[in-house]
KEBA-768562 format. One record per residue (C-alpha): residue in three letters; residue number from 1; y, z, x. Coordinates in Angstrom, 3 decimals, always signed. Layout:
KEBA-768562
REC   type   seq          y          z          x
REC    ALA   NUM          Y          Z          X
...
This chain:
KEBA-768562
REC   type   seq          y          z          x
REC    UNK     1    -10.273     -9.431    -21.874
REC    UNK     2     -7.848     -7.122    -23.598
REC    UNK     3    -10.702     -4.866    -24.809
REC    UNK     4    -12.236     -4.718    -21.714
REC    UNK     5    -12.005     -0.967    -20.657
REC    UNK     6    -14.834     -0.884    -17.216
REC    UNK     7    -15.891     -3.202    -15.173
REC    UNK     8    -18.503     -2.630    -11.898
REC    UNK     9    -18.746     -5.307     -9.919
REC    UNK    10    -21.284     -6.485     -7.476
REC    UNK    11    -20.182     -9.759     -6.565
REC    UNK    12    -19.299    -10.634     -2.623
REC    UNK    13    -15.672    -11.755     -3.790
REC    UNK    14    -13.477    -10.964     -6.693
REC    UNK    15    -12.211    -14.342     -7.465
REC    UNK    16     -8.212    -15.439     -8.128
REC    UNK    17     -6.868    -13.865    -11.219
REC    UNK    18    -10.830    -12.894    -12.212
REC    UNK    19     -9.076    -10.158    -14.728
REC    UNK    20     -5.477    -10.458    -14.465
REC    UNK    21     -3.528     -8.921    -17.712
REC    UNK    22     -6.968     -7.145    -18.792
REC    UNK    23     -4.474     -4.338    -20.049
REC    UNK    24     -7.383     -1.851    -21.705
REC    UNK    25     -9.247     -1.954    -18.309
REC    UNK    26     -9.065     +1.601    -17.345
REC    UNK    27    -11.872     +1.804    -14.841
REC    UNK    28    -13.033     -0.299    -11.469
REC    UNK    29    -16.234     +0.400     -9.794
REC    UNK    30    -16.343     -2.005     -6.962
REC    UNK    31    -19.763     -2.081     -5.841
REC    UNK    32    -21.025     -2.329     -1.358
REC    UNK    33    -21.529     -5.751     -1.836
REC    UNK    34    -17.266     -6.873     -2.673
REC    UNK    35    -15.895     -8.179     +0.228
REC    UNK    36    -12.697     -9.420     -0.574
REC    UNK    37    -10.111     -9.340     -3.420
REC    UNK    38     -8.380    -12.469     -4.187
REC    UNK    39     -4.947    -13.192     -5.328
REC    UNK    40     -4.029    -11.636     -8.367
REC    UNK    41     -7.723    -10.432     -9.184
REC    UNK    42     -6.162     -7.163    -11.041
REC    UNK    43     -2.405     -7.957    -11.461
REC    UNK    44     -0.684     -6.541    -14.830
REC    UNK    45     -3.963     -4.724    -15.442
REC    UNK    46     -1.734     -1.770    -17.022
REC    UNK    47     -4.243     +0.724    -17.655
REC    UNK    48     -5.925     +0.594    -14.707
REC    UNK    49     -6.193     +4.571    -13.669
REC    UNK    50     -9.135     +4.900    -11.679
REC    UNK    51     -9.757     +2.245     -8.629
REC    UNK    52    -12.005     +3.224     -5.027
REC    UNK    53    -11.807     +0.415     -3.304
REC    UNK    54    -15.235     +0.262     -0.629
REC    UNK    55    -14.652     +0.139     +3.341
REC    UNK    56    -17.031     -3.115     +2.801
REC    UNK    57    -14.046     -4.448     +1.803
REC    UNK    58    -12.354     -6.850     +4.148
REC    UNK    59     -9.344     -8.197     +2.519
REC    UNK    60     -7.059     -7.426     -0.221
REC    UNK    61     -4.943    -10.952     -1.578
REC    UNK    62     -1.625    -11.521     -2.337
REC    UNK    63     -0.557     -9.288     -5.489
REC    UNK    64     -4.354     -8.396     -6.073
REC    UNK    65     -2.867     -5.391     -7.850
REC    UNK    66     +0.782     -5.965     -8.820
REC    UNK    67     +2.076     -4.061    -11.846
REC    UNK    68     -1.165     -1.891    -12.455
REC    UNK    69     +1.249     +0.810    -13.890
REC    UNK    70     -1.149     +3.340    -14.369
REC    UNK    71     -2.139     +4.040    -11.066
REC    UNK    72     -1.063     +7.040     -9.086
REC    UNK    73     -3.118     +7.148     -6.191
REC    UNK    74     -4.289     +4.343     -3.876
REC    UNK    75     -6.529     +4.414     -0.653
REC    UNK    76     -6.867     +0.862     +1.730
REC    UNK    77     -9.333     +1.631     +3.594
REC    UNK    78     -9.360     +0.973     +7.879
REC    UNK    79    -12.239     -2.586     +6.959
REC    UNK    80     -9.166     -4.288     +5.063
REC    UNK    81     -7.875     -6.124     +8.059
REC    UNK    82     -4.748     -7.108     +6.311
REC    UNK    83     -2.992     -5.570     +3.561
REC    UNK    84     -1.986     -8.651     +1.359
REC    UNK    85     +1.850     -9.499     +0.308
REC    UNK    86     +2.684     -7.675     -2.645
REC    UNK    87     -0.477     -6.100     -3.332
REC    UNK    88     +0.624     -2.751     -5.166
REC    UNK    89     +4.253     -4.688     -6.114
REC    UNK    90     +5.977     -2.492     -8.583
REC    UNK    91     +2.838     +0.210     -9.805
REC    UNK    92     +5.428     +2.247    -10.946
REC    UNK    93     +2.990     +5.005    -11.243
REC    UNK    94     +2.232     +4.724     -7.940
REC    UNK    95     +2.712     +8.026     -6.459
REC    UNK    96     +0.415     +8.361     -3.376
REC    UNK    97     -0.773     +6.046     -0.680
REC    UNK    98     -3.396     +6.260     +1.878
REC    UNK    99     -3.789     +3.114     +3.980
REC    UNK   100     -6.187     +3.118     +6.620
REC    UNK   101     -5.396     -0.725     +7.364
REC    UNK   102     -3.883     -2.199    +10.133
REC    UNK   103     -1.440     -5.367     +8.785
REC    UNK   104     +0.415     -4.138     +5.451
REC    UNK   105     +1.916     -7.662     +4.692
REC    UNK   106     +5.512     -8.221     +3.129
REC    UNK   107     +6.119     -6.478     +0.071
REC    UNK   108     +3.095     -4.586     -0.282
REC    UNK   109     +4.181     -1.936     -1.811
REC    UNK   110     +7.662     -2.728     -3.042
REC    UNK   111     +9.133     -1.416     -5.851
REC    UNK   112     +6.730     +1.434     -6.342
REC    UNK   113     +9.346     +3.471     -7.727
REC    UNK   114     +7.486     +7.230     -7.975
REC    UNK   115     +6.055     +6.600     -4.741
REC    UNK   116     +6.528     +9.892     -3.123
REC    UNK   117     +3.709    +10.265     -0.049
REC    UNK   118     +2.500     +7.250     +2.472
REC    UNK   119     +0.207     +8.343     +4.848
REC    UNK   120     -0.140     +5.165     +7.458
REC    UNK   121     -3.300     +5.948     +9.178
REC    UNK   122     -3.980     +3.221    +11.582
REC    UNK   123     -3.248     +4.016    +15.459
REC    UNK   124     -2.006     +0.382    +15.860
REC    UNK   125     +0.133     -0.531    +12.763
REC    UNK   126     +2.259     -3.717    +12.322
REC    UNK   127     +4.507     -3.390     +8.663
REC    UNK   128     +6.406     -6.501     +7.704
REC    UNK   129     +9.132     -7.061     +5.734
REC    UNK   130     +9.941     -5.182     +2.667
REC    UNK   131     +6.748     -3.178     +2.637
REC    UNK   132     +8.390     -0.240     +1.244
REC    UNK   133    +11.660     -2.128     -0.241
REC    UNK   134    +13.083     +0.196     -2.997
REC    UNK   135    +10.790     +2.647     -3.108
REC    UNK   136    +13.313     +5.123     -3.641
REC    UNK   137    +10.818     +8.362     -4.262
REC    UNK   138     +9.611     +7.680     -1.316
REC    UNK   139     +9.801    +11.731     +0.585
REC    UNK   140     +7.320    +11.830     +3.003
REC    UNK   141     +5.637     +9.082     +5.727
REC    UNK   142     +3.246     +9.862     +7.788
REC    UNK   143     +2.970     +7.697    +10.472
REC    UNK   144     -0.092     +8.115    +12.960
REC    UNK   145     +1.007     +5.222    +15.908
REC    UNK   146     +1.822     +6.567    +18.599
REC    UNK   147     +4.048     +3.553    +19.191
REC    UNK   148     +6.203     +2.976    +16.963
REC    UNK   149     +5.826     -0.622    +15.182
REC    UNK   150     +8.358     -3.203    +15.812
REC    UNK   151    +10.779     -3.604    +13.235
REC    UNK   152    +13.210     -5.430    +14.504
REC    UNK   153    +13.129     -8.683    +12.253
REC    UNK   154    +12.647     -6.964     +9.298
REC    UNK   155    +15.601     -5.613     +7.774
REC    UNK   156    +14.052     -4.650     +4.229
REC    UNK   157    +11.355     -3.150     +4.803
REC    UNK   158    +12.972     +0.496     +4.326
REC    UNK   159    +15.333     -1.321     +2.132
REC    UNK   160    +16.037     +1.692     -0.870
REC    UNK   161    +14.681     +4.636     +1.103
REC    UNK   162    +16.654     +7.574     +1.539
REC    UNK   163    +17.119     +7.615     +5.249
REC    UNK   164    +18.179    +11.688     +4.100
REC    UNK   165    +15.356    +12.109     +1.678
REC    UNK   166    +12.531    +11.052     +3.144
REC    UNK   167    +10.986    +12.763     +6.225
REC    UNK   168     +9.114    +10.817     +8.665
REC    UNK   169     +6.442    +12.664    +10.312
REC    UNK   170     +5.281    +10.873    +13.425
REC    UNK   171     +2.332    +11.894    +16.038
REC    UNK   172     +3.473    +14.741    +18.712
REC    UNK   173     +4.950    +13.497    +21.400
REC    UNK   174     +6.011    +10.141    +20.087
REC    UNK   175     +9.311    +11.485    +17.993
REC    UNK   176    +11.905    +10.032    +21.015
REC    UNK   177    +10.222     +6.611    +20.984
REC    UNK   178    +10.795     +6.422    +16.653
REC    UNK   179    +14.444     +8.124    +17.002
REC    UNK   180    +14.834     +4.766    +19.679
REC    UNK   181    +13.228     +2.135    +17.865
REC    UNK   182    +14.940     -0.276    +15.255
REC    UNK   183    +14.493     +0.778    +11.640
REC    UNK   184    +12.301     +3.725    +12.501
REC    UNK   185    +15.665     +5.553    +13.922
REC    UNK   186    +17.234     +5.268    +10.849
REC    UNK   187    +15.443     +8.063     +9.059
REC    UNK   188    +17.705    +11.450     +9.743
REC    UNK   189    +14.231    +13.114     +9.669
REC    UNK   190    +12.156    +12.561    +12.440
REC    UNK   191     +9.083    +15.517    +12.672
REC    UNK   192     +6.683    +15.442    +15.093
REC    UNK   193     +2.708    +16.441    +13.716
């Protein structure tokens, strides 16, 4: 599929490895009908720059999108009930996330070394273990629980974040129960929004 450079897709489910390598693919339209994303559906697609991903979709598999190095901005919407493991692992041209998603599994964005700005939408978030491991660009995380997740088993997943460098902004109100609570408290930067 190396001279593949668009795809639209229409299908119900984007099947296990359905384009994985395709390293001209550029473009993604993923049509209202997609409802999931299996494993590795678009992992080491390279050239992958342009990717909406529907709020028919429900869930996002294991490194669906590993190593698509061209990326630089990613939303996940709130219908993805889980954020698979490793999803976005190391898009080093990741630079932006928005995800509107409840679960974001172990790993899911790790390594995403230009990541600079998360915004974690969901009022009720659970992270797991290195969802954010070495993301070292990593400035800004906006964080819109009020209560903070619990992070107490999972010693990665800030793993190569500057506790100095990056500023976690948290919902008003909320900042004494993050400066409290177990990996949360470890960013020097605590801001209320």
């Amino acid at each position: 599929c190396q001279g593949l450079t668009s795809v639209e897709i229409h299908t119900r489910s984007v099947s296990f490895q359905a384009f994985y390598g395709c390293s001209g693919l550029t473009t993604l339209v993923l049509g209202p009908n997609v409802k999931s994303i299996e494993r590795s559906a678009f992992a080491k697609c390279q050239n992958l720059t342009n990717l909406t991903i529907p709020s028919t979709v429900t869930a996002i598999g294991e490194t669906a999108f590993m190593e698509c190095n061209s990326l630089t901005h990613v939303t996940v919407p709130a219908s993805v009930a889980v954020l698979g493991r490793f999803a976005f692992y190391n898009c080093t041209g990741l630079q932006t996330a928005d995800v509107y998603s409840r679960v974001v599994d172990n790993g899911a964005f790790s390594r995403c070394a230009q990541l600079n700005t998360v915004n974690l939408f969901s009022p009720w978030l659970s992270l797991d273990d290195g969802g954010f491991l070495n993301c070292g660009s990593l400035v800004s995380l906006n964080v819109h629980a009020v209560i903070p997740a619990d992070l107490t088993p999972y010693e990665n997943v800030f793993r190569g974040v500057s506790p100095l460098g990056c500023t976690l902004y948290v919902p008003t109100g909320s900042g004494a129960a993050y400066r409290a609570a177990e990996r949360w408290k470890d960013f020097l930067n605590i801001v209320e929004m």
